[in-house]
MIRO-491561 format. One line per field, with one value per atom (N, C-alpha, C, O): residue number from 1; chain; atom name; y, x, z. Coordinates in steps of 0.02 Angstrom, whole numbers, plus 50000, padded with zeros to 5 digits. Example, Ala and Ser with C-alpha at 12.3 -4.5 7.8 and 13.67 -1.06 7.14 Angstrom:
resi = (1,1,1,1,2,2,2,2)
chain = (A,A,A,A,A,A,A,A)
name = (N,CA,C,O,N,CA,C,O)
c2 = (49716,49775,49835,49834,49888,49947,50002,50057)
c1 = (50660,50615,50660,50712,50642,50684,50645,50670)
c3 = (50390,50390,50390,50423,50354,50357,50394,50402)
END
This chain:
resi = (1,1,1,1,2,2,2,2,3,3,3,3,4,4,4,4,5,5,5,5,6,6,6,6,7,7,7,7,8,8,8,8,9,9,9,9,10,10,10,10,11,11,11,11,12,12,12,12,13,13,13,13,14,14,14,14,15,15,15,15,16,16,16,16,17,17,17,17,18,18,18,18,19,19,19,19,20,20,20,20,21,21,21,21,22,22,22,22,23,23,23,23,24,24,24,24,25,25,25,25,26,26,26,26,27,27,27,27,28,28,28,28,29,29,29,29,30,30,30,30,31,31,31,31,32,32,32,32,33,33,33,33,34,34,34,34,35,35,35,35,36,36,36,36,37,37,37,37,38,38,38,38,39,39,39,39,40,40,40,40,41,41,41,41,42,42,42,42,43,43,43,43,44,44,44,44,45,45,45,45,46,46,46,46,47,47,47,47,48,48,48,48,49,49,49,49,50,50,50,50,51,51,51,51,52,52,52,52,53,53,53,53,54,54,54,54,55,55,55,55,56,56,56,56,57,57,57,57,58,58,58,58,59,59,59,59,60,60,60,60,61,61,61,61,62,62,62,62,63,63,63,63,64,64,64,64,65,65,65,65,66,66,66,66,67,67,67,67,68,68,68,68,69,69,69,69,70,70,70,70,71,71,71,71,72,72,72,72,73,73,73,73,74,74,74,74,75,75,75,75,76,76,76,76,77,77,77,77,78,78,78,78,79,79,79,79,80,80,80,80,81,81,81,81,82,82,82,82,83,83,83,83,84,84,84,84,85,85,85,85,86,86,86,86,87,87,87,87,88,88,88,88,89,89,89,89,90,90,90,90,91,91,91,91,92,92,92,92,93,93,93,93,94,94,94,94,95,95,95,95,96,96,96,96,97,97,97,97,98,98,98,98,99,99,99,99,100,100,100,100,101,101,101,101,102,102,102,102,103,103,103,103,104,104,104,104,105,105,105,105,106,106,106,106,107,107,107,107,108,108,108,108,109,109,109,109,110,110,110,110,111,111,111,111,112,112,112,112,113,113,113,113,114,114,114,114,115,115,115,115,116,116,116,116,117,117,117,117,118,118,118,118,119,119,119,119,120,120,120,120,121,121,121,121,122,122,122,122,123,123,123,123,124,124,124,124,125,125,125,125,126,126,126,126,127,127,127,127,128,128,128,128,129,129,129,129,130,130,130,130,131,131,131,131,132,132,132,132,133,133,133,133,134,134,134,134,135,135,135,135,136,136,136,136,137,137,137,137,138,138,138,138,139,139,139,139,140,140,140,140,141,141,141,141,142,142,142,142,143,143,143,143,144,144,144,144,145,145,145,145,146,146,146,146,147,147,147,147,148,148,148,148,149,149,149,149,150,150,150,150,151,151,151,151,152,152,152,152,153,153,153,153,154,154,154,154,155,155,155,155,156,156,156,156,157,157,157,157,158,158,158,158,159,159,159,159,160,160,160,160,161,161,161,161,162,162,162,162,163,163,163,163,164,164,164,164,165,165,165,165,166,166,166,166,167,167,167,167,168,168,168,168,169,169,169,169,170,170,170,170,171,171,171,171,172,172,172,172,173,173,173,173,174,174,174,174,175,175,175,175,176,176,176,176,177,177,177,177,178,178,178,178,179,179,179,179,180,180,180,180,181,181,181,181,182,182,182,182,183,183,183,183,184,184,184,184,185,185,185,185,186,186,186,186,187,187,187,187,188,188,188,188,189,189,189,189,190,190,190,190,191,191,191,191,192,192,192,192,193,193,193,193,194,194,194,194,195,195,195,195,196,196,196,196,197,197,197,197)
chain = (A,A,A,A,A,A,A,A,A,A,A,A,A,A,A,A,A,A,A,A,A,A,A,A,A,A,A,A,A,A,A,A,A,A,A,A,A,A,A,A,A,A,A,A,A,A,A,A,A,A,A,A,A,A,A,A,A,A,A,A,A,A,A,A,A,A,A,A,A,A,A,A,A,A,A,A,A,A,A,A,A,A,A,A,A,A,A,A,A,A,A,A,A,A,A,A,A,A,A,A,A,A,A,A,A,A,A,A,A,A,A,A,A,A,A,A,A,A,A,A,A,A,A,A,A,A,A,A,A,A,A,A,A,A,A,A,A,A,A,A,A,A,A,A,A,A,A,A,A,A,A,A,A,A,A,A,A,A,A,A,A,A,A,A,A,A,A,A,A,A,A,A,A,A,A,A,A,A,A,A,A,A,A,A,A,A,A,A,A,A,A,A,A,A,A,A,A,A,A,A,A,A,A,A,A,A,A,A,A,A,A,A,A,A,A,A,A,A,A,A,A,A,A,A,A,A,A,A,A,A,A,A,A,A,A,A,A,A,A,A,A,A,A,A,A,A,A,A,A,A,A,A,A,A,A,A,A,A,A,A,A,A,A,A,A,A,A,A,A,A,A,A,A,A,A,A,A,A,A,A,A,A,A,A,A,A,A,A,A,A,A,A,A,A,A,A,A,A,A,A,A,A,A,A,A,A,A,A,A,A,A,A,A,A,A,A,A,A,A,A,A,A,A,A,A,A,A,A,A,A,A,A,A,A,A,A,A,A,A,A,A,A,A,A,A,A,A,A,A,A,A,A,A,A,A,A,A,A,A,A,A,A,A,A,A,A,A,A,A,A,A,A,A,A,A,A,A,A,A,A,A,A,A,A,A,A,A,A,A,A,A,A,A,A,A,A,A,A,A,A,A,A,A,A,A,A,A,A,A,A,A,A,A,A,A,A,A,A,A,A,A,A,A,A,A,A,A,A,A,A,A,A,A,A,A,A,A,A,A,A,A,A,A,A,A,A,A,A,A,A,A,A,A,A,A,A,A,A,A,A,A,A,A,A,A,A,A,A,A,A,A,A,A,A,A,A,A,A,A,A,A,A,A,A,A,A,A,A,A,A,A,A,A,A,A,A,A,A,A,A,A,A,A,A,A,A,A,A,A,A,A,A,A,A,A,A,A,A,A,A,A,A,A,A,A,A,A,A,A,A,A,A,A,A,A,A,A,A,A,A,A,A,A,A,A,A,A,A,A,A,A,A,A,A,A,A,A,A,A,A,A,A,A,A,A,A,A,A,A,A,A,A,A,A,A,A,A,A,A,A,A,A,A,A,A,A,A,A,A,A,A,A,A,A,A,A,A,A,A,A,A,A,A,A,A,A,A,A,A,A,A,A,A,A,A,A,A,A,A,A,A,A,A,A,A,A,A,A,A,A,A,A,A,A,A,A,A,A,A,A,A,A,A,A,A,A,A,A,A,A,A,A,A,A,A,A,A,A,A,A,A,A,A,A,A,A,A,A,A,A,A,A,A,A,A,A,A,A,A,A,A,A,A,A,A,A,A,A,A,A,A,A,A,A,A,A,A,A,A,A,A,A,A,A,A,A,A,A,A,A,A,A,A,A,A,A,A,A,A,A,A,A,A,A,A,A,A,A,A,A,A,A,A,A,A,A,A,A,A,A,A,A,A,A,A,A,A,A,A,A,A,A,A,A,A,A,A,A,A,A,A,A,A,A,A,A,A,A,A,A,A,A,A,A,A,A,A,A,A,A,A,A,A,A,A,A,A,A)
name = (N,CA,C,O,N,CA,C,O,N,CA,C,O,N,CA,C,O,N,CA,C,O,N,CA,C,O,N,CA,C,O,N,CA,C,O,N,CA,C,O,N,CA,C,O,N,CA,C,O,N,CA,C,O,N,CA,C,O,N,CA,C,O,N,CA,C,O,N,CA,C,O,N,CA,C,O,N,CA,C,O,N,CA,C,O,N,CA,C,O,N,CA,C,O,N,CA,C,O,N,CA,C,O,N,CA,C,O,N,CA,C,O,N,CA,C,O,N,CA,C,O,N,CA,C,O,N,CA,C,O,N,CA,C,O,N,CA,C,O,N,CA,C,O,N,CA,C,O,N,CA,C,O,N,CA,C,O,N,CA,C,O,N,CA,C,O,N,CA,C,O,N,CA,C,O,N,CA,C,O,N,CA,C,O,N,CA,C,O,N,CA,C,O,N,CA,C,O,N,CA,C,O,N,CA,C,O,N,CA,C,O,N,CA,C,O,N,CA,C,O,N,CA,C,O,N,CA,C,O,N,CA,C,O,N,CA,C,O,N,CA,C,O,N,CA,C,O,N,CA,C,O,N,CA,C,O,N,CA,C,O,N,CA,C,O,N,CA,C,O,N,CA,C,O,N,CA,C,O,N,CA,C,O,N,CA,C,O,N,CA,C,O,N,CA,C,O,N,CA,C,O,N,CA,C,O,N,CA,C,O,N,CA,C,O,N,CA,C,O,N,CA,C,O,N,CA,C,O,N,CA,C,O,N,CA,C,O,N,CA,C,O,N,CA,C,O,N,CA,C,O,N,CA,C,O,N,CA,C,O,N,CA,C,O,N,CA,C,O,N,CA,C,O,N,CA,C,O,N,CA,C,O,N,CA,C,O,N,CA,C,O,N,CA,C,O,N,CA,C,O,N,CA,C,O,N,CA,C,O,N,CA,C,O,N,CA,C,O,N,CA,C,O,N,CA,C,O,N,CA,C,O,N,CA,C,O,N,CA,C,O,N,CA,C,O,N,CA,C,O,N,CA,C,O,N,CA,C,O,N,CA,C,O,N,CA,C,O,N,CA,C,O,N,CA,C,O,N,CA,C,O,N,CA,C,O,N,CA,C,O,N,CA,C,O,N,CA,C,O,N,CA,C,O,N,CA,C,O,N,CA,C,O,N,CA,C,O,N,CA,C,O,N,CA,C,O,N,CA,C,O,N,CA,C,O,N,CA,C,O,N,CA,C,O,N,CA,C,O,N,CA,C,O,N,CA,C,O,N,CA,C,O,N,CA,C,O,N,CA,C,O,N,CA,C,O,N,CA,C,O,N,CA,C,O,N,CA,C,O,N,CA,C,O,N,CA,C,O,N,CA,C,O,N,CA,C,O,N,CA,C,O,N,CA,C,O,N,CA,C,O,N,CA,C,O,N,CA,C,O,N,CA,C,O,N,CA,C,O,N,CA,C,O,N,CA,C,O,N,CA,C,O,N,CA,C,O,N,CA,C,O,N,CA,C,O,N,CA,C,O,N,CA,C,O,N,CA,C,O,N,CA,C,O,N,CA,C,O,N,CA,C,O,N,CA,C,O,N,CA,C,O,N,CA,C,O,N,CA,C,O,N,CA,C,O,N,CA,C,O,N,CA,C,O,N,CA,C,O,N,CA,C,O,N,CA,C,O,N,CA,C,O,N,CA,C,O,N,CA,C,O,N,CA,C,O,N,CA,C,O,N,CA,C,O,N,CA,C,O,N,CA,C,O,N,CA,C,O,N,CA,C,O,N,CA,C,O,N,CA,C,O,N,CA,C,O,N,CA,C,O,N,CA,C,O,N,CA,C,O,N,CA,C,O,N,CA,C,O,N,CA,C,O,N,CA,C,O,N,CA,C,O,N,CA,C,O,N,CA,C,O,N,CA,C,O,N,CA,C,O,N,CA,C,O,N,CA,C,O,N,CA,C,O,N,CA,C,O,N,CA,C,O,N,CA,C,O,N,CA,C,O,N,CA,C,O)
c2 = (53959,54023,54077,54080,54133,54154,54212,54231,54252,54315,54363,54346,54414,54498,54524,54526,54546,54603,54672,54676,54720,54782,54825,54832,54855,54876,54942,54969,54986,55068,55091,55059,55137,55194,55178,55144,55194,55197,55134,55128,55072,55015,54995,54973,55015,54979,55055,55055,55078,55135,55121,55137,55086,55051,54982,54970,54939,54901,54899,54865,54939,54982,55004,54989,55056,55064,55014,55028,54942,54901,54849,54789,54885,54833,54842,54802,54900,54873,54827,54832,54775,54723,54738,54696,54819,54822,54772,54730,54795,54780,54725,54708,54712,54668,54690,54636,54723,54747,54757,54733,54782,54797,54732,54699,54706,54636,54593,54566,54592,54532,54561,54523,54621,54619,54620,54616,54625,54619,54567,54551,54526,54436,54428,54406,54438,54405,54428,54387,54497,54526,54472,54439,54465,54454,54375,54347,54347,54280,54240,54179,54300,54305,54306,54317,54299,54311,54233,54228,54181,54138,54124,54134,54103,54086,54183,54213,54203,54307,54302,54269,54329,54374,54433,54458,54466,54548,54567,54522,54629,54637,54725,54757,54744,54832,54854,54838,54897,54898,54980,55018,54976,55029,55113,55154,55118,55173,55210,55266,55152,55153,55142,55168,55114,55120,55186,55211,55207,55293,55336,55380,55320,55362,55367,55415,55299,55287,55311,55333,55309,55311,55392,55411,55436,55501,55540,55601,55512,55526,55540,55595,55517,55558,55511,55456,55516,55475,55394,55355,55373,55315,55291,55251,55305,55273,55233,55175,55294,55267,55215,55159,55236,55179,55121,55075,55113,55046,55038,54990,55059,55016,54981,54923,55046,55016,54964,54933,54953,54901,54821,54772,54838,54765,54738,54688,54803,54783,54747,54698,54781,54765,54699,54669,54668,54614,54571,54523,54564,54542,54482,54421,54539,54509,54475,54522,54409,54402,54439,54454,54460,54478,54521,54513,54585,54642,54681,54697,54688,54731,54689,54719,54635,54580,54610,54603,54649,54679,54747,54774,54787,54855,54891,54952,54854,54875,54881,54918,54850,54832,54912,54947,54924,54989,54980,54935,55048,55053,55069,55107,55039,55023,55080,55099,55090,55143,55127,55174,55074,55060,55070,55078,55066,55073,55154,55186,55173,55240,55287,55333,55270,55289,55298,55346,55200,55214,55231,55222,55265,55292,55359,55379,55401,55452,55460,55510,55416,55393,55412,55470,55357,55347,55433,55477,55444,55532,55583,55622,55571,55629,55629,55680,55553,55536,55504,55516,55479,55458,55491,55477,55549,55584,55655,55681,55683,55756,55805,55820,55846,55911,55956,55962,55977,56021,56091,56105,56120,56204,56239,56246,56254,56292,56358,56401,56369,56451,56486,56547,56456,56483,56509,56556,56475,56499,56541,56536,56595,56661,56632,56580,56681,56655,56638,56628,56623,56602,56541,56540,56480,56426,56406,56386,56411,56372,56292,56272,56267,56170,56191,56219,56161,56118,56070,56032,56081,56026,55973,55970,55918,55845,55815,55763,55850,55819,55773,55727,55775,55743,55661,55669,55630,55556,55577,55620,55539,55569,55484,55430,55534,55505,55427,55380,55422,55362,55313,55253,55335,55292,55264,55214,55295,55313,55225,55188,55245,55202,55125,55074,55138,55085,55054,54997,55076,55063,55044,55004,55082,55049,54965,54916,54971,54903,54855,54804,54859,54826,54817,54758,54872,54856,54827,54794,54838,54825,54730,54681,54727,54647,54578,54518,54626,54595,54578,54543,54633,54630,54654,54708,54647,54662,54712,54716,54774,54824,54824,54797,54841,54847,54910,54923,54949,55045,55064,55036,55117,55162,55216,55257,55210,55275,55253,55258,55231,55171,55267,55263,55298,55348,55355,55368,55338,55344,55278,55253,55247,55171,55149,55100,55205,55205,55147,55102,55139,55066,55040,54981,55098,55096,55045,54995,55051,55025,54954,54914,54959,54923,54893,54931,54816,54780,54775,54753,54798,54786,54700,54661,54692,54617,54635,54613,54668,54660,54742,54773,54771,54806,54806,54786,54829,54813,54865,54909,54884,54946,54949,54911,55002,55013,54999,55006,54971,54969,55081,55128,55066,55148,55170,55166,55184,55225,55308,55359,55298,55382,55421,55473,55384,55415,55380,55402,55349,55329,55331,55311,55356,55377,55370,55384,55341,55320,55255,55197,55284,55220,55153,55109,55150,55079,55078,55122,55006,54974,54926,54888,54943,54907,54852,54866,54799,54763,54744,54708,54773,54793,54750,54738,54728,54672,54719,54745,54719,54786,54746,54685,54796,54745,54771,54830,54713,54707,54727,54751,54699,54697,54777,54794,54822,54890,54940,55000,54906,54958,54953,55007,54880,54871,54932,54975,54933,54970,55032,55064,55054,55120,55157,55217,55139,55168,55151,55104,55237,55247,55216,55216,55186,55139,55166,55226,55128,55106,55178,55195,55203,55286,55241,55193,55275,55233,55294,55350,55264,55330,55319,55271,55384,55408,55350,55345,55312,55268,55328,55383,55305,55315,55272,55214,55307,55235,55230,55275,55164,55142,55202,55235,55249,55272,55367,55406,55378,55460,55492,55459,55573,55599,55644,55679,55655,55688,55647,55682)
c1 = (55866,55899,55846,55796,55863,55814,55822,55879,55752,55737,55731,55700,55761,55761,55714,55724,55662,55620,55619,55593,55662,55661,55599,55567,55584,55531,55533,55559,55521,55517,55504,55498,55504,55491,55425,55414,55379,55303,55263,55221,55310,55278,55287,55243,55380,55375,55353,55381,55338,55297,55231,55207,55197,55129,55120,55064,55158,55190,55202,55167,55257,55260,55207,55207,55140,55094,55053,55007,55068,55020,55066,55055,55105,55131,55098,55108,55035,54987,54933,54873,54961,54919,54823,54778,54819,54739,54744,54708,54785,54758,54828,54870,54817,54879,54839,54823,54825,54839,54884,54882,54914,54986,55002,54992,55042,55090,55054,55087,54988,54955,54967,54996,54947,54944,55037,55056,55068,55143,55169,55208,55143,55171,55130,55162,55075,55031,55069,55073,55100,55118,55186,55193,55228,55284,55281,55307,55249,55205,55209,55212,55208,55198,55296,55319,55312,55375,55430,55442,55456,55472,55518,55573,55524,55561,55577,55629,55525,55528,55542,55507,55584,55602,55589,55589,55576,55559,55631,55661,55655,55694,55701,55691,55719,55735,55796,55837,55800,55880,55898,55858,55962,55991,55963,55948,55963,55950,55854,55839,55821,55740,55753,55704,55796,55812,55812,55777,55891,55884,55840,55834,55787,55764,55695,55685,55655,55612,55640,55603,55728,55730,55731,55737,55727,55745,55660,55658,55613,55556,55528,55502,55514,55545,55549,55525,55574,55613,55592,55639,55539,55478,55514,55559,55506,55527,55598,55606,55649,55717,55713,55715,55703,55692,55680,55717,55616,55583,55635,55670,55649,55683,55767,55788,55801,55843,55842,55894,55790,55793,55786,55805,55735,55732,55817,55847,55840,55905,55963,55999,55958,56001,55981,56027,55932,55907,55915,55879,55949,55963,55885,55881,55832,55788,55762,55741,55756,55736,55675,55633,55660,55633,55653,55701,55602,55617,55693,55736,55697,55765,55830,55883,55832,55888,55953,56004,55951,55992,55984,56007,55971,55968,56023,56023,56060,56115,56182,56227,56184,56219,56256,56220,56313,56353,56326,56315,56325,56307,56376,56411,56396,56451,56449,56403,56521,56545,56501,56464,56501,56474,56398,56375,56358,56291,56283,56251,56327,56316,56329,56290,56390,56407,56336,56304,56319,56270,56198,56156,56175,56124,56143,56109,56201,56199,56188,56153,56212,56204,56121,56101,56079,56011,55991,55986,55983,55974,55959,55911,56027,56046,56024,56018,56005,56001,55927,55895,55911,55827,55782,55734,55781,55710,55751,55741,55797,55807,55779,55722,55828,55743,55737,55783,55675,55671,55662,55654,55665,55683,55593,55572,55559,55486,55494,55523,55488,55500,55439,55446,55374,55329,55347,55316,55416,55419,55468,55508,55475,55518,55585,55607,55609,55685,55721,55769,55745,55784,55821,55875,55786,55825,55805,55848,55744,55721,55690,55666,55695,55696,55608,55588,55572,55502,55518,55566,55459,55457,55436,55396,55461,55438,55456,55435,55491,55516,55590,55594,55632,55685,55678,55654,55688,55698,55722,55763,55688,55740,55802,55805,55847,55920,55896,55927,55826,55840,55793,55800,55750,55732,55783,55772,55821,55868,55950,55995,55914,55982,55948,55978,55867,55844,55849,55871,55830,55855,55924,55939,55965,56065,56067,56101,56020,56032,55983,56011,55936,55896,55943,55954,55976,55996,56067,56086,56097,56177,56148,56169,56119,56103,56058,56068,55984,55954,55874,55830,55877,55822,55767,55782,55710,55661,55638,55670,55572,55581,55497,55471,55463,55401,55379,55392,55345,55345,55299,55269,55277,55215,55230,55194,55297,55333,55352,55411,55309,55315,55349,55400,55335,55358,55445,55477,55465,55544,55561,55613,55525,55573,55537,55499,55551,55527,55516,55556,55481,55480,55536,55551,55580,55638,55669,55687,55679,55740,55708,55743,55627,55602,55520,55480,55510,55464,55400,55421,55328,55286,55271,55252,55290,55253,55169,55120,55164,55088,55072,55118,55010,54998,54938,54885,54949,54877,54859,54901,54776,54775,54793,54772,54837,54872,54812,54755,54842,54772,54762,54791,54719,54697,54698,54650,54739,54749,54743,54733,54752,54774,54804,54788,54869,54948,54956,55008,54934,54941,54877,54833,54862,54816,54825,54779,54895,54913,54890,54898,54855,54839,54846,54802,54914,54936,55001,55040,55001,55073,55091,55053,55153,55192,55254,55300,55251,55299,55339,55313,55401,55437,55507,55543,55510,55595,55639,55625,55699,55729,55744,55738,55764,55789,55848,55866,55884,55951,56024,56079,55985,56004,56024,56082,55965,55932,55977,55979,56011,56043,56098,56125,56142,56194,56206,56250,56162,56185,56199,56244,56140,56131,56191,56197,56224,56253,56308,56339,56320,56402,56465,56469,56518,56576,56589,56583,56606,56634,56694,56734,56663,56701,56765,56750,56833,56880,56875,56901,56836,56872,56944,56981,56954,57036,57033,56986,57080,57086,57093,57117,57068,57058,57076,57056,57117,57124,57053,57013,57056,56999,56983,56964,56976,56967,56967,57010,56935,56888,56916,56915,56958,56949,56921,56939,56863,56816,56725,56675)
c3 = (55055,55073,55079,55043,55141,55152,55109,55096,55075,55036,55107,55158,55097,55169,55131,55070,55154,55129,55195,55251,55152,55215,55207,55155,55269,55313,55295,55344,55254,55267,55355,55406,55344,55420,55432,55482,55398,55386,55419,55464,55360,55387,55471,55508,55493,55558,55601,55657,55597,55624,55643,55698,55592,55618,55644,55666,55646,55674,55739,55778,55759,55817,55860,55920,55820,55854,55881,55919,55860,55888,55959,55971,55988,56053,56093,56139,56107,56181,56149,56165,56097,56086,56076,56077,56066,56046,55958,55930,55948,55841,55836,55877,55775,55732,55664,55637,55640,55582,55534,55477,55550,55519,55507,55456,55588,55591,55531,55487,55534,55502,55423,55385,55399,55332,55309,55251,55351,55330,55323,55278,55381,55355,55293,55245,55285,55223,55160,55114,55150,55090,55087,55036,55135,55120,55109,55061,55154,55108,55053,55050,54989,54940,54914,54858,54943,54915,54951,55011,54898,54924,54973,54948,55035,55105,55106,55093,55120,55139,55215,55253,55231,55303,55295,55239,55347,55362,55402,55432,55400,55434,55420,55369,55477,55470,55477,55520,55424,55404,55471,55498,55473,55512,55501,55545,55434,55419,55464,55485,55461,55493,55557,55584,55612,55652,55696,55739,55648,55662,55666,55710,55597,55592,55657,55693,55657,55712,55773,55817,55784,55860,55874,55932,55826,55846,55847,55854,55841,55829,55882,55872,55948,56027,56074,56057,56134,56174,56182,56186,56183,56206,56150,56163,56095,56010,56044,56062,56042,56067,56095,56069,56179,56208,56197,56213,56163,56140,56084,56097,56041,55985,56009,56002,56041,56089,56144,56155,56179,56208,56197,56229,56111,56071,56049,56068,55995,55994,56059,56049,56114,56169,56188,56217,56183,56217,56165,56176,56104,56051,56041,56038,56036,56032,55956,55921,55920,55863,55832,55874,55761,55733,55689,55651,55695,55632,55659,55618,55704,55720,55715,55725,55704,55707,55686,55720,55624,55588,55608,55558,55640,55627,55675,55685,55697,55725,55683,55702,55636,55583,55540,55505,55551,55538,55449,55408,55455,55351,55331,55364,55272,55246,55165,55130,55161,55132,55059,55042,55020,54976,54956,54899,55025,55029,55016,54975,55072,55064,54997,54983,54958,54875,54845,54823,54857,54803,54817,54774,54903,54913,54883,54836,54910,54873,54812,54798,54753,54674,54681,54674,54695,54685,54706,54663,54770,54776,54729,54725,54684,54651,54586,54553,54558,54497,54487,54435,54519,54524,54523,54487,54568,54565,54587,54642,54539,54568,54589,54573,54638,54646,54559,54518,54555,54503,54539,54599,54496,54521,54488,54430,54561,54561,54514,54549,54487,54431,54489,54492,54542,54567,54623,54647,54663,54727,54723,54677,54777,54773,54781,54805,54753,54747,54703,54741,54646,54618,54630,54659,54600,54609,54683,54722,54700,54757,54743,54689,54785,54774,54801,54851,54741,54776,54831,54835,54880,54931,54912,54866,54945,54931,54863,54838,54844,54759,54774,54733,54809,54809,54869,54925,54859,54862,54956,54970,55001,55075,55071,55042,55135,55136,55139,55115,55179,55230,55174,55182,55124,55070,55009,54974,55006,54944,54998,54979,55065,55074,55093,55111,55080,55072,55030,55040,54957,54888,54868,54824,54906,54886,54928,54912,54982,54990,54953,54933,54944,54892,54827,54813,54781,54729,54725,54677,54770,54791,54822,54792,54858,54899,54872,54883,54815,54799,54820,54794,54899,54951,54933,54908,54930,54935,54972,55025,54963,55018,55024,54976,55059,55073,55107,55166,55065,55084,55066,55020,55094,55082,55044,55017,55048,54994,54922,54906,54881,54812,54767,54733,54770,54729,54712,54661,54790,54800,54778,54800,54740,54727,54675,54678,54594,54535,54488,54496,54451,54406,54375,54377,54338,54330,54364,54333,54427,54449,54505,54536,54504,54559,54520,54493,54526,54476,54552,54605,54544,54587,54584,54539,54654,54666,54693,54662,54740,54764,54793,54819,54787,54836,54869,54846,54927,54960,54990,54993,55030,55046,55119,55163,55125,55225,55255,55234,55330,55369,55409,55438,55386,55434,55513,55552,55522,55587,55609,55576,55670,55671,55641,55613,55651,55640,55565,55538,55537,55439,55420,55458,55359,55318,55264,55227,55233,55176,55141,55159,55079,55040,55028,55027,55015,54985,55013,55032,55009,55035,54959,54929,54944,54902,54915,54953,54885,54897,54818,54775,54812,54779,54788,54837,54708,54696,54645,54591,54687,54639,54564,54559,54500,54443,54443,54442,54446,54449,54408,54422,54344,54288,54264,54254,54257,54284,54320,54310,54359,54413,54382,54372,54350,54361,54309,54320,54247,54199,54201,54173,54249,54258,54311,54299,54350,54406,54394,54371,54430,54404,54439,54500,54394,54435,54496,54506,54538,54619,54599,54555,54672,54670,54736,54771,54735,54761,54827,54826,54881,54947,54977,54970,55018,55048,55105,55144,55105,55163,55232,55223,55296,55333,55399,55406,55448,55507,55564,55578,55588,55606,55638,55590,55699,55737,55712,55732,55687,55680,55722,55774,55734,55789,55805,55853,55765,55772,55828,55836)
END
């Protein structure tokens, strides 16, 4: 049975940068990490999808056209609707993992430091890791605390233009960990299929 190990933004971002076939950097140190993890698949969850495709048009394109062509690999899944449950407990992780703290330095009263709060699209990486069992592989090891996530390997990013970031982590959520910690299954308002908004 196969182990999913999901892809942060970061990783298939550099990834990405290598389809005019100059480097395999990336590709190569990503199979090797995941390697390490028994019968490992890579795969990119919906949420990195989004986020890559809004980054500007070429992105779209290209990531949309792998999906449409139901091409195998990292996008296999990333078409895949995020489900009410994922979303509960990304919000959960958000709010409760790494809250913002309040700067007493910046003007204002009760202004949020930058970069202190967990983003939407890491946090819904983590609900599927801890909700599924998946494995995640990120350059963002801060948003996916010891607490709740055991280091398998890290290695150092390959250096590019566009990444300059240190290390790459490959991270197995603890299970056990979450179950305790997170708060019971919130019951939502049924809804009929069709939004009319």
């Amino acid at each position: 049975m196969h182990k999913i190990v999901l892809l942060d933004t970061g990783i298939v971002g550099g990834i990405l940068s290598e389809t005019d076939g100059t480097s395999s950097k990336w590709t190569s140190l990503v199979k090797e990490m995941i390697s390490s993890v028994e019968h490992g698949v890579y795969a990119v969850p919906t949420p990195v999808w989004y986020e890559i495709a809004q980054w500007h048009s070429t992105s779209f394109e290209s990531v949309q056209s792998k999906i449409s062509s139901g091409c195998p690999g990292i996008f296999e899944y990333a078409g895949y609707a995020i489900a009410n449950s994922i979303l509960m407990d990304a919000a959960w992780y958000k709010c409760h993992v790494r809250p913002k703290q309040n700067n007493p330095d910046t003007q204002g009263a009760g202004k949020a430091k930058d970069n202190i709060n967990i983003s939407m699209v890491d946090a819904l990486i983590a609900a599927y890791c801890l909700r599924f069992g998946h494995y995640v592989l990120t350059l963002n090891i801060k948003d996916f605390p010891e607490k709740f996530f055991e280091i398998i390997c890290i290695e150092n990013a390959p250096s590019t233009t566009d990444y300059q970031r240190d290390f790459i982590a490959l991270l197995k959520p603890k299970l056990e960990i979450w179950k305790q910690s997170k708060v019971p299954e919130v019951a939502l308002p049924k809804t009929s299929s069709e939004v009319p908004f």
